[in-house]
N, C-alpha and C positions, 0 to 999 in steps of 0.2 A: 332360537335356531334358524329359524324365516330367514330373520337381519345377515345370519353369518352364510348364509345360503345366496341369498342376493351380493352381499360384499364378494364370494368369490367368484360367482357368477360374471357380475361386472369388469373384476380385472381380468379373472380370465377372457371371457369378448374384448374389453380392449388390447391385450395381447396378443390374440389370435388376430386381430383385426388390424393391427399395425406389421406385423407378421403377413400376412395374408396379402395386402395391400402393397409390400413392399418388393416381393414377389410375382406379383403382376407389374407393378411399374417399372422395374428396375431389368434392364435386359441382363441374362445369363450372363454375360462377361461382369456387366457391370457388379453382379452380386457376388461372383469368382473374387472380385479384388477384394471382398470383404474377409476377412479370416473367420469369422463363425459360417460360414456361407458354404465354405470347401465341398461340401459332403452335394452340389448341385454337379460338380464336374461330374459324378457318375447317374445323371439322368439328362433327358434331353429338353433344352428350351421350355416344349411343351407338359413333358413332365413335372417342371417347377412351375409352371404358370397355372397346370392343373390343381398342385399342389397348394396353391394360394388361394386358388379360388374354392377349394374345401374349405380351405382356413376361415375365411371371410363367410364361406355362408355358414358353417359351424359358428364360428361367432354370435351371429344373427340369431341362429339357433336358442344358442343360450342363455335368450335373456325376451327375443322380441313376443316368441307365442306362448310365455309364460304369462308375460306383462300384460297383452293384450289379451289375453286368454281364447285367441283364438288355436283351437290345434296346442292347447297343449302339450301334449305327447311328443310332440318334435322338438319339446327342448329336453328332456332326457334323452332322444333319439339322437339328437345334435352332439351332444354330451359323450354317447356313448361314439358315435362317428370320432369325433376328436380325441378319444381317449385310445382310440385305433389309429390315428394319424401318427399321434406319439408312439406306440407302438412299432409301426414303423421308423419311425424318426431311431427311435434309440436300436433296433435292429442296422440299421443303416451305418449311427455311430459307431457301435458295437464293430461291423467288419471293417471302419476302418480306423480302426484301433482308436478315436476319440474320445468313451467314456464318455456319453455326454451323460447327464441328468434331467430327465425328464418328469413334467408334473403329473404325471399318469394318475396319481394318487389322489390331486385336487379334482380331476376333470371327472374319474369313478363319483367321487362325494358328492358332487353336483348331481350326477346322473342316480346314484341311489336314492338321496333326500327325495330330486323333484319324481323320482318312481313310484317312494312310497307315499308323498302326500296327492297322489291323484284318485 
């Protein structure tokens, strides 16, 4: 269970973290030309840069104070923050009729396992 707990762990940070990262480098227009992107035109600059930088420290979250075993706690904590960003996200989708799909389901699993093994 450990192994399968870390494997989703992992991708999920590098997803968040490529996500997150592209977000902050990429200026608002520049991520408008994207078609998975669309859903930035209804916040502002700052709200997609805000939105990135959850991303990235969520990431972090979910792997670095497990690993290191410092502050444990804040990678369930991380976990559950990102499973609230989606949240949103599919809320977001949702009004504008996108249907996205969201991993809400893997980012929960993370956050219960690493709950109940502390």
């Amino acid at each position: 269970m450990n192994l399968a707990v870390w494997i989703v762990s992992g991708v999920l940070a590098a997803l968040y973290l490529m996500a997150g990262f592209t977000k902050l480098a990429k200026s608002k227009r520049d991520l408008l030309a994207e078609p998975r992107m669309a859903w930035a035109a209804d916040f502002s600059a700052g709200q997609v840069k805000g939105i990135g930088a959850v991303e990235v420290a969520g990431a972090l979250g979910l792997v670095l104070p497990w690993l290191t075993g410092l502050a444990p706690i804040l990678t369930p904590v991380a976990a559950l923050g990102l499973a609230l960003v989606q949240v949103g996200a599919a809320i977001t989708h949702i009004r504008r009729g996108e249907g996205a799909t969201v991993p809400v389901n893997l980012v929960l699993f993370v956050a219960v396992v690493r709950f109940g093994q502390l």
